[in-house]
N, C-alpha and C positions, 0 to 999 in steps of 0.2 A: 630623394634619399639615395645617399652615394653606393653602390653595390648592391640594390633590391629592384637591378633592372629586369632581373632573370626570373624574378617572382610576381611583381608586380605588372598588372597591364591595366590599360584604360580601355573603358567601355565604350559603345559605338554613341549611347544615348548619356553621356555622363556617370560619375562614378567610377567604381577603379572595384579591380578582380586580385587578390591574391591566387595564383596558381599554385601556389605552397598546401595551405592550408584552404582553399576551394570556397572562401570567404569572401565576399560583394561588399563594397563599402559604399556606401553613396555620395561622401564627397571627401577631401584630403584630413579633415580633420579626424573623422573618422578613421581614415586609413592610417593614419599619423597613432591613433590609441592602440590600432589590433595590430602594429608592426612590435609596439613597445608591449603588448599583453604576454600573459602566459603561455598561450596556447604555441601562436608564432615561433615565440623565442625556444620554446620545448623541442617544436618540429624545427627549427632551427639547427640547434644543436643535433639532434640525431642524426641529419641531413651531411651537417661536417663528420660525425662519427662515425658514420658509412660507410663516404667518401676516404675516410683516412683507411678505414679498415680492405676496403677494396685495393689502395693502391699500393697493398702491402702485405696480399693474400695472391696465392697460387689457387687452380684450379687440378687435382689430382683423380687420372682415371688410371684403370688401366691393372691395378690389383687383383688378388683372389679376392675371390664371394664371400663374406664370413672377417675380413681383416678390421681388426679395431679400432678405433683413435689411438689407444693408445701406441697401438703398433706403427701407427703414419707417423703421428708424434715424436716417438723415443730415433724415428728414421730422421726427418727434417730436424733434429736436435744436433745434429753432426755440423748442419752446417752456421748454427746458432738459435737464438732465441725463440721460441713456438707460442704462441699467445695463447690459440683454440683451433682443434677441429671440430667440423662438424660434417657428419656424414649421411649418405643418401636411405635414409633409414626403413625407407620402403624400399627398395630394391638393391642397395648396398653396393651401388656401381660408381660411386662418384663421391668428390671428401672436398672440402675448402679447408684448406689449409693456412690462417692466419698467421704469418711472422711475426718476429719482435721487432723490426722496422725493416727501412727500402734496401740498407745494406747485406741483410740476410737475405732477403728475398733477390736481390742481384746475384749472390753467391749462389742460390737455388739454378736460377735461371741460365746461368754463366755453366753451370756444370753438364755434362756433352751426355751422359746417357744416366737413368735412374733404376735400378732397378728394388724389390722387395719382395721378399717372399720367394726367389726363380723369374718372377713376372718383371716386364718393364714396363715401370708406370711409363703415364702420356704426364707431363707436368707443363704446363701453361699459365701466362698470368690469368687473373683471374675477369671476366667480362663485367665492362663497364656499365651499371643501369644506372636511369635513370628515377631517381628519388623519389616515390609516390606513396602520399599520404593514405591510406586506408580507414576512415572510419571506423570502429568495433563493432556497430550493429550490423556491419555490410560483412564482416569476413565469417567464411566458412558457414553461412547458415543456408543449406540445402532442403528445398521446400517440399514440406509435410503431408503428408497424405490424408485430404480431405472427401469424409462423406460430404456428398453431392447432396442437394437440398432434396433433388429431383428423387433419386434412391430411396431416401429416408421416406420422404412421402407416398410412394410405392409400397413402401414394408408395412407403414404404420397403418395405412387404409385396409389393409387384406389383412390387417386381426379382427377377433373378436369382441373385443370390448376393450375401456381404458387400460385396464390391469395388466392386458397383453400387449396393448402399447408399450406400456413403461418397461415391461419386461422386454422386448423387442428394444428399446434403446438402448438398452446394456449389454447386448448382442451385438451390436453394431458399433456402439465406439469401444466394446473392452479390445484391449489387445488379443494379437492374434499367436497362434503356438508357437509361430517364428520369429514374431517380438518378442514373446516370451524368449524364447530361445539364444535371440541375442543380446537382449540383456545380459541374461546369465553367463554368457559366454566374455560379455565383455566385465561383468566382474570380476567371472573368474582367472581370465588377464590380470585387470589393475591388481589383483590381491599376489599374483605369482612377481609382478615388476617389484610392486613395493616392499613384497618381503624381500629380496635381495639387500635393497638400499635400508630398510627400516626394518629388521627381526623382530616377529613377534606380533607386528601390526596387522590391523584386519579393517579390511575395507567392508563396510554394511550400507546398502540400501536404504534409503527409506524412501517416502515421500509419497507421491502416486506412482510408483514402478511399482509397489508391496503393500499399498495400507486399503486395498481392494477399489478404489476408484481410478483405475488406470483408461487413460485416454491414447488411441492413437496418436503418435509423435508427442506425447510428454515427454518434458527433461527429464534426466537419467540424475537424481541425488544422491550422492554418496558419503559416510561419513568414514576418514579415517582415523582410526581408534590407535594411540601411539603410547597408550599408559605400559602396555608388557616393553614396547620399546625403549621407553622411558627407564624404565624397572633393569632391561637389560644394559642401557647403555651404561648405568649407574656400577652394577655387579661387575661390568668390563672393566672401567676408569679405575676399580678401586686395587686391583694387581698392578696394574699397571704404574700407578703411581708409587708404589709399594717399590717396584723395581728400578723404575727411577732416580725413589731417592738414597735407594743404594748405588747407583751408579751413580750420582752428585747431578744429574740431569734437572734442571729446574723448570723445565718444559714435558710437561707430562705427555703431552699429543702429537710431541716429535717421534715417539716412540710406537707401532703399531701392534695390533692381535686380530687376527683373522678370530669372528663370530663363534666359527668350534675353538678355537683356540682358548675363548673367555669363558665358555661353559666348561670346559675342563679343568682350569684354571690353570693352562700351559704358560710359558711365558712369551714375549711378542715373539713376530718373524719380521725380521726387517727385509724379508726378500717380498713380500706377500702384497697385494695391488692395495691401496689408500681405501677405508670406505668412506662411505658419503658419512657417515656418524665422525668422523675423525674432522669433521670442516665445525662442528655447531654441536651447542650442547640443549639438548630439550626441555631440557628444565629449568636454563633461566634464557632460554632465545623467545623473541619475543615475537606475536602472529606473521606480523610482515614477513620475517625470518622465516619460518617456519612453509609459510604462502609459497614464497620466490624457492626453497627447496622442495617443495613437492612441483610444483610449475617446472622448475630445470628437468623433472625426473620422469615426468610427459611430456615436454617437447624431445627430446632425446634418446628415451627408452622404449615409451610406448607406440608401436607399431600402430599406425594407421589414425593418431590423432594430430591433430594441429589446431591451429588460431587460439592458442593459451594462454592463458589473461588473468593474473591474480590482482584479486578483488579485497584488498583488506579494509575498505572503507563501507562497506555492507555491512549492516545492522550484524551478522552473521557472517565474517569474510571467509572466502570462499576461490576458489579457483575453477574460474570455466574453461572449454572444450568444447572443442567438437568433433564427433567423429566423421573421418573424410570417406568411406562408403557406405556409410544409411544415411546421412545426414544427423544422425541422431546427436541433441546438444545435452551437456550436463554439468554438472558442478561438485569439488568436493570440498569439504569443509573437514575443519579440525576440531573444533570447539561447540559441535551441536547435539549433545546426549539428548536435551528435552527435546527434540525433531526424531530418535528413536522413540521414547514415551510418546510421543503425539500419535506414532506411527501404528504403535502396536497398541493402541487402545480405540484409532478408527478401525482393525482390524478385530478388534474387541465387540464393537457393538457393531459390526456386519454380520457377527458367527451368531451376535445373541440375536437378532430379529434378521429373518431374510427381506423382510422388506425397504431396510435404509439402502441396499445399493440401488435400486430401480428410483426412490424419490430422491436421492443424491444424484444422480443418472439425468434425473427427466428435468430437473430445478436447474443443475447447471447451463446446460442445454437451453433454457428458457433465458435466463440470467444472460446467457452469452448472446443471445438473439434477440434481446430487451437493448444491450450495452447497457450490463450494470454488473455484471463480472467477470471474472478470468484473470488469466495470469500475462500481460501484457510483458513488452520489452519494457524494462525503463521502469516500472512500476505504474503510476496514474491513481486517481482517484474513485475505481472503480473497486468493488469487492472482490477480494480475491477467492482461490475455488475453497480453501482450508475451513475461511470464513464465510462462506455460504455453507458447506457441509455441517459447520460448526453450530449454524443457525437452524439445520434440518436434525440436527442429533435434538437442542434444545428444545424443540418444538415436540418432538417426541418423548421427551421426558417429560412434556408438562399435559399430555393425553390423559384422558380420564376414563378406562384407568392407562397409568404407563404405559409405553411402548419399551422403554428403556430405561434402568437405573440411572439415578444422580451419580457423579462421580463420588460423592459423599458416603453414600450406601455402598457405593465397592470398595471404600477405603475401610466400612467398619469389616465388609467382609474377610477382608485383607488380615483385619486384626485378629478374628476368630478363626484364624489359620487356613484362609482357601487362597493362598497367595504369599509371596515374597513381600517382606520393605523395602521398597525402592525411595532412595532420595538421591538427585541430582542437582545437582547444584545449589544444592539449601533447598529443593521444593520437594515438596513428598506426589512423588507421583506411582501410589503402591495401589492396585488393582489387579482381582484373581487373571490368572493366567487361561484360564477355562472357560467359557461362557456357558456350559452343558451344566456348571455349580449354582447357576443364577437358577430364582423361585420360575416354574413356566408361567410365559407371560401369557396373560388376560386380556388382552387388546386383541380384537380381533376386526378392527376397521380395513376397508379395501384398500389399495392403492388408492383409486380413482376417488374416494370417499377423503382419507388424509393431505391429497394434494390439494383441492378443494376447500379443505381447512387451514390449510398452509397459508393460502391466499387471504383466507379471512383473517386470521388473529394479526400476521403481520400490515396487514393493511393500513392497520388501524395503531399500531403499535407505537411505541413513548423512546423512538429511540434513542434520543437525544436527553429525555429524562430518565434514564433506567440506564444498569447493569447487566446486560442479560449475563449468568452465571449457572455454566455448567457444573459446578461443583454442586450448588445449592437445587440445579433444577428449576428455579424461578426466575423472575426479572427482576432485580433489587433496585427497588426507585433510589434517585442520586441522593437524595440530603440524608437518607437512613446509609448509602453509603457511604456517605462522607464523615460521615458521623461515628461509622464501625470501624472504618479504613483509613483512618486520619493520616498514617504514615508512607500508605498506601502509594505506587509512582504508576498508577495505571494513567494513562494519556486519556484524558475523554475527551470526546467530541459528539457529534453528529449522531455516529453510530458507533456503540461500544457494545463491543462481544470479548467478553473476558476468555484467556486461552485456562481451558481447565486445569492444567498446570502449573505452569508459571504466571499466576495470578499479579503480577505486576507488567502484564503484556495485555495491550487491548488488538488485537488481531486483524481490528478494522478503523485502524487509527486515521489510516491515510484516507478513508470515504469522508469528502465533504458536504456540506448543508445540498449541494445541489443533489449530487447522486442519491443520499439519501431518503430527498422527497421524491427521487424520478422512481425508488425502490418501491414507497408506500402507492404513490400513484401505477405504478405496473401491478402490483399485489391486488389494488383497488378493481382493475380491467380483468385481473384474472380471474377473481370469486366472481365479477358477473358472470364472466363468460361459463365458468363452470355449473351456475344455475341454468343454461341453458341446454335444453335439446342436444343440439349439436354434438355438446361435450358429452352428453352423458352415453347417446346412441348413436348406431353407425348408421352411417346414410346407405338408404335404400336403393339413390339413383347414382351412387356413385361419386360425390362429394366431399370433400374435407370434412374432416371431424374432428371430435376428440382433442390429442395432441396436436396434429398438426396445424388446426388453425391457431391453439394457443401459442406454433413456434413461430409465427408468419409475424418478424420484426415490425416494431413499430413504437411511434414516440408521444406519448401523453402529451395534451394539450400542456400549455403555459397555464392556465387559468381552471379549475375548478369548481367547473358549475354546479351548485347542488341545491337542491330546492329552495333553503333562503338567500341566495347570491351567490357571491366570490368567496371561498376558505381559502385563510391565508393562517399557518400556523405558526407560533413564534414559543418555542422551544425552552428551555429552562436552561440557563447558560452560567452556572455556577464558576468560570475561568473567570467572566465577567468583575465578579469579585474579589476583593481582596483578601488573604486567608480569614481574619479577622472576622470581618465584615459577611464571608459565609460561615464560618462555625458559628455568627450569632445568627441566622436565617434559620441555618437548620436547625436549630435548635427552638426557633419561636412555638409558643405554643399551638398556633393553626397554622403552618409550613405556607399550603396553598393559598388561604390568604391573604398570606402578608405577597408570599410573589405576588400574585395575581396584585395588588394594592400597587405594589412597583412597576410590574408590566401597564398596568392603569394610566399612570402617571407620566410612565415614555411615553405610550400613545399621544397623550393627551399634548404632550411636550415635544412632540416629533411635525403634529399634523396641524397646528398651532403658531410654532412659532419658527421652527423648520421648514416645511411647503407652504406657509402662510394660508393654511385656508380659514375661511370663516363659519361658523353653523349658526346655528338658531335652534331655540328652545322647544324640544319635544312638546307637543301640547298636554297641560295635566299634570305634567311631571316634575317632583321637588327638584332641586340642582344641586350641582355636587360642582365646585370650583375648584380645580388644581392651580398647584403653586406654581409660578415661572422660576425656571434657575436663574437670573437676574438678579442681582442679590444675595443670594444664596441665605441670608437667616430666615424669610419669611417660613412660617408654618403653614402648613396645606389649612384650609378653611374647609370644612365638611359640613353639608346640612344647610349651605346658607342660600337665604332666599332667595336672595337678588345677586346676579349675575356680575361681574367685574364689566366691561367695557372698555376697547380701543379703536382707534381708525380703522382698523383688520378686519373688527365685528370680533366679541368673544367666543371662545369654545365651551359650548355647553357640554357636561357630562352628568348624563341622568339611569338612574336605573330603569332596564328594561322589563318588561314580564315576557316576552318573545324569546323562544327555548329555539338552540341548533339544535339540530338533532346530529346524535353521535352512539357507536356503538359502544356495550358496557351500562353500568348503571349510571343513571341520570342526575344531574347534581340537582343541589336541593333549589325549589326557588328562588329567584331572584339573585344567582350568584351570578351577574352578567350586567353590563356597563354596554350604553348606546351613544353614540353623536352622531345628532346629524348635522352634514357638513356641507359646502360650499367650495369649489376650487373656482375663483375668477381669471386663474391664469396656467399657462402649460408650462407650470414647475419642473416637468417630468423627463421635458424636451430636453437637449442639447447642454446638460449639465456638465459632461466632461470637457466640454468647450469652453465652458463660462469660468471654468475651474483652471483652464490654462492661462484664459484670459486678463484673471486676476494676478495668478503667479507674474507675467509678463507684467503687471503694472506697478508693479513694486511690491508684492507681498510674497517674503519668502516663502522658495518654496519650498515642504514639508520633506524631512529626511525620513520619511515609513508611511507604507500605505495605509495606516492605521490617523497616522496622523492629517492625511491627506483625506479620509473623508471622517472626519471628526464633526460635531456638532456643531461650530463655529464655522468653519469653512462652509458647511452646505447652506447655511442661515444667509452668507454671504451671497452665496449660488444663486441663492432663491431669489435674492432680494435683486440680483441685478438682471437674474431672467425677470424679473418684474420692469425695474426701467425701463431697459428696453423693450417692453412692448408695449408700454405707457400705463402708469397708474391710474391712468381716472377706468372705471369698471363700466360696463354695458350695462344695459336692463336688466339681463339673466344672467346667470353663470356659467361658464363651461362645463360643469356639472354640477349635480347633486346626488349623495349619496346617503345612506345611512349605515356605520358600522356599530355592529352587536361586537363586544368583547365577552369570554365567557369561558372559566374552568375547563381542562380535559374532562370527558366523559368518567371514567372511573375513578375509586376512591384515592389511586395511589397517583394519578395521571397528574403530571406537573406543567402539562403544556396550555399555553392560551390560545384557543381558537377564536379569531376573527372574522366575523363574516360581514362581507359590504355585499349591499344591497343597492343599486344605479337607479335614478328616476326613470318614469319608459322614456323607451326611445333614445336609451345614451349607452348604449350596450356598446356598438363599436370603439365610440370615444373610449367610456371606461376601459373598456378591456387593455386599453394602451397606459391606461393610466393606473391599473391595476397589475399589467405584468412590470411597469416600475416599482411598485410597492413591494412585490413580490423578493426582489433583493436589498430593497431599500430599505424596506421599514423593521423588520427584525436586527439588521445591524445596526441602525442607528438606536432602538430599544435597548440593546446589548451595552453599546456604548454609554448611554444616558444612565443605567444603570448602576453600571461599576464608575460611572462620574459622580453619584450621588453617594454609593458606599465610600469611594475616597475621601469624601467631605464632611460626612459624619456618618460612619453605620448606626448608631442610635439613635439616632434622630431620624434618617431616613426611614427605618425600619420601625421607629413609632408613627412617622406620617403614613406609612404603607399600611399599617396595623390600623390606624382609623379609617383611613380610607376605606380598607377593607369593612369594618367595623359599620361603615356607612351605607355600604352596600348591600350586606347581609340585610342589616335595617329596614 
């Protein structure tokens, strides 16, 4: 590549290194895409823009203390064009001075002595660097001040009991008087800069600096509020244009007024410095705009910040920072009113019970030492802190009795006058100002007694089938709210925590199936450990207790052993469907049923004609034949005696009388499907192999990973790990199992629990063949599903309805 000698290098063992962009390629083809990519070509260009700017820039010392850009400026204009200064704004000893090209800047350099001010500048060309790419997550982030595990441990054991524990954690990670202090301090900065450039504007806080869960080294969130600005620059424009079109000017903005000048309604001063409102107008510039003018106004003005980075492609854009002596990083945003509502109503229900900050406190703290929340760089798939607190307010609303009002009950309070109307942005988020106006609360359970409970309800918990809903107080199962919220744009997934606000935000949108189950499984560890001793009393000889062993990191098995086998749980996945095809589900008149009849039939259709295993007929027990999709018109047969038959051996499916156990109430008899099954081959092995292998032999390959493991494609999987390791079968099988299918435990519960049960003595094998099921079999369930609603929702959903109907039976 002619001229990428200077970037590119080859590696000692093959492959080739961009020194540009810090990029490893492994062979020319490769290197041949990331030269022509975005990234390259970006750091490309800045790398010439640099270069041109350096060799057509002066380096200027030598001034008073205090002298401005503009004053270096309006000096180097004598000898022509001035592009930009910028100057040493921490110590104000040194200026780069950007010409209009090399001809000016000759003229600079050509001139025999400079003086400004009485002073004689030092004026020099500017020093050559060389061009270095920096990453964003590497610049300016100066490391945090971390309690020591060792500490924490120390503190926690020389209390008295739990309650002093969790109270003791709140002592230790809240901010200290001198964080406090410099926050404030550095508010009160940002709010003295920005009024200069913005009149009227107010910088506010939220986030964890204010809404009483504040952590050692949390981000500093700020919102800048520009509506009086707004308002002012409006009442300024409108004289002025007034004067100009008496003076025939048809350029209203060529014209200037100093700030006191517009509130007096003087008229302009053309001697008077430009303001930054005289570049953009606020009311039709649009975020980007807006972003890049606050960014300009902290790299420049504000003393002691740098690495400033505006973010307008955040759900919320934003512009980050960081401060260069704490380390401390933070962000301000323009457009986030409901992030002050969110703020001041975690502060709401702190004042009304003192006991959410100690179990907000002690959860997060466990969550972060679990890995399953916090506020990572980058974002991730983990629950963030807003939405773990979010889940600890809930949980206390739903106490018997309360711990905390619904956001619903403080909206009627609101009504009956202990409170303002608040609506922002279309959402009404209007609750009393006071929490001393709330009824006293009647909950009088311990710390150690509530976290305890924590563990329990969510352990067990439908989160994939449910809304949990701070407004309402409850958990609104999905097809009641799909059915109430038709227009509704909350994202569901996994796990959905509606924001009590702005009710078209799921808070925990980004947690997936995995983190999910590893949440229920860690809640599962923590109500045992909390029935024990340990937790409840402090050791005698000196031991961990309590808290600290519930903080001692660690990661749930793959597999779930519980007295009848493996639980493997598959979710209620309404995306699955097509809108159609869920408004008629939810709407059937036994909901659970008819899924569970659907769920049924993936099973059946997964582990059948997908992994190819075979079973054999429960002894005693009538049969129940499901339909192959092969065909697609046949109708499910239900009730019939005799079994279908193929070379594979058929899939029997019979009702079981054998109950999981689950906590909640128990469903009624017989709502629960068994197969017992057969694998004569290791399906499970080496399938992403088999799956290349095929692409390479001529079968296109899939443009979406959706399409890529679709129900066709794995059928193919199966059948040529089969080939190859020869179809004729041995005496016995590589395993046998039996799986129970069987309704969630409670009435509103929409999940299907599976449990396999392994012949003795196949526990290792299975377990390999069980933690493939474990990602396996719910998506491929998922997929078979919203395959069958495509093809007919009433007709599926009458198969699903007998089926059901059979079962019951």
């Amino acid at each position: 590549w002619p001229g990428m000698e200077q970037d590119v290098e080859s590696l000692p063992r093959g492959g080739f290194r961009c020194r540009l962009c810090h990029v490893t390629a492994a062979n020319k083809p490769s290197l041949h895409d990331h030269l022509r990519g975005k990234k390259h070509q970006r750091l490309e260009s800045l790398r010439t823009k640099r270069q041109l700017q350096e060799l057509r820039s002066v380096f200027v010392s030598g001034f008073h203390k205090g002298t401005s850009a503009p004053e270096l400026s309006e000096y180097f204009q004598a000898f022509g064009g001035v592009a930009s200064v910028v100057m040493d704004k921490d110590k104000g000893v040194y200026a780069i001075v950007e010409l209009q090209d090399q001809e000016v800047l000759e003229k600079v350099l050509a001139h025999p002595q400079h003086c400004l001010g009485g002073k004689r500048l030092r004026v020099k060309p500017r020093e050559k660097k060389e061009f270095k790419y920096m990453p964003p997550k590497k610049q300016g982030s100066a490391p945090r001040e971390q309690l020591s595990p060792e500490k924490l441990t120390q503190a926690l054991c020389q209390a008295d009991d739990v309650d002093a524990q969790m109270s003791q954690v709140v002592q230790l990670f809240e901010f200290s008087e001198s964080e406090r202090q410099l926050r404030h301090l550095l508010v009160t900065l940002f709010q003295e800069v920005f009024s200069e450039f913005f009149p009227g504007c107010a910088i506010l806080p939220f986030g964890s600096s204010v809404n009483g869960f504040d952590i050692h080294g949390c981000d500093l969130d700020l919102f800048l509020d520009l509506e009086k600005t707004k308002s002012f620059q409006a009442s300024a424009k409108a004289p002025q244009e007034a004067q100009v079109r008496r003076a025939g000017n048809r350029d209203p903005w060529r014209t200037k007024c100093t700030p006191l000048q517009a509130e007096e309604g003087a008229g302009p001063d053309t001697d008077s410095e430009d303001s930054i409102l005289s570049d953009i107008d606020l009311a039709t510039a649009t975020v980007p705009e807006v972003l890049e003018l606050v960014a300009a106004v902290l790299r420049k003005c504000v003393p002691g910040v740098h690495s400033v980075q505006a973010v307008p492609s955040a759900r919320r854009p934003v512009v980050k920072f960081c401060h260069k002596d704490s380390g401390l990083l933070g962000d301000i945003s323009i457009n986030n009113r409901l992030a002050l509502c969110n703020t001041r109503f975690l502060q709401f229900c702190t004042e009304a019970d003192e006991r959410v900050r100690p179990l907000v406190y002690t959860l997060r703290y466990w969550a972060k030492q679990q890995g399953l929340a916090g506020n990572p760089f980058g974002g991730g798939p983990l629950l963030n802190n807003y939405a773990l607190t979010l889940l600890v307010l809930f949980f206390l609303q739903t106490r018997c009795p309360p711990a905390l009002p619904t956001v619903a009950q403080l909206r009627e309070l609101t009504a009956l006058g202990d409170g303002d109307q608040a609506i922002v942005d279309g959402w009404d988020c209007s609750f009393p100002q006071d929490a001393s106006r709330l009824e006293p609360n009647t909950n009088t359970e311990s710390l150690c007694s509530l976290l305890a409970k924590f563990f329990c309800v969510f352990g067990d918990h439908d989160f994939a089938g449910c809304v949990i809903s701070l407004r309402e107080g409850r958990a609104l199962p999905l097809p009641n709210f799909l059915l109430s919220e038709m227009d509704s744009k909350l994202k569901l997934g996994p796990f959905n925590v509606q924001d009590p606000f702005e009710l078209s935000h799921n808070v925990a949108a980004n947690v997936n199936e995995k983190t999910a189950l590893r949440f229920q499984h860690c809640c599962r560890d923590g109500a045992k450990y909390c029935r024990s001793l340990q937790y409840q009393r402090k050791s005698s000889k000196g031991k961990a207790w309590g808290l600290v062993r519930l903080f001692q990191p660690g990661v749930p098995e793959a597999g779930e052993l519980g007295p009848d086998g493996f639980l493997l749980t598959i979710p209620f996945t309404p995306m699955a469907l097509s809108p159609g095809s869920r408004w008629q589900l939810c709407q059937a008149r036994d909901f659970r049923r008819c899924w569970f009849g659907k769920v049924c039939s993936a099973i059946t259709f997964v582990l059948k004609d997908v992994l190819k295993c075979s079973c054999t007929e429960p002894a005693g027990q009538p049969l129940t034949q499901e339909p192959t999709e092969q065909g697609g018109g046949e109708q499910p047969i239900v009730g019939s005696k005799h079994p279908q038959s193929d070379e594979g051996g058929s899939l029997v499916v019979s009702p079981a009388r054998k109950r999981l156990r689950a906590e909640g109430p128990a469903p009624e008899e017989g709502e629960s499907m068994s197969w017992s099954c057969a694998v004569w081959h290791r399906v499970w092995m080496g399938r992403r192999r088999i799956r290349r292998q095929l692409w390479h032999l001529g079968s296109p390959q899939p443009d979406t990973e959706q399409e890529a493991g679709s129900l066709e494609v794995e059928e193919k999987v199966s059948e040529a790990i089969i080939q190859q390791e020869g179809d004729s079968r041995g005496a016995e099988p590589l395993l046998r199992f039996t799986a129970c299918a069987q309704v969630g435990g409670s009435q509103e519960d929409t999940r299907t629990l599976l449990c396999f049960t392994p012949a003795p003595q196949q526990g290792p094998l299975f377990q390999d063949f069980y933690h493939f099921l474990q990602g396996f079999l719910p998506k491929m369930v998922e997929r078979y599903v919203g395959r069958t609603a495509e093809g007919g929702s009433s007709e599926s959903q009458d198969s699903a309805l007998r089926l059901g109907d059979a079962i019951l039976d």
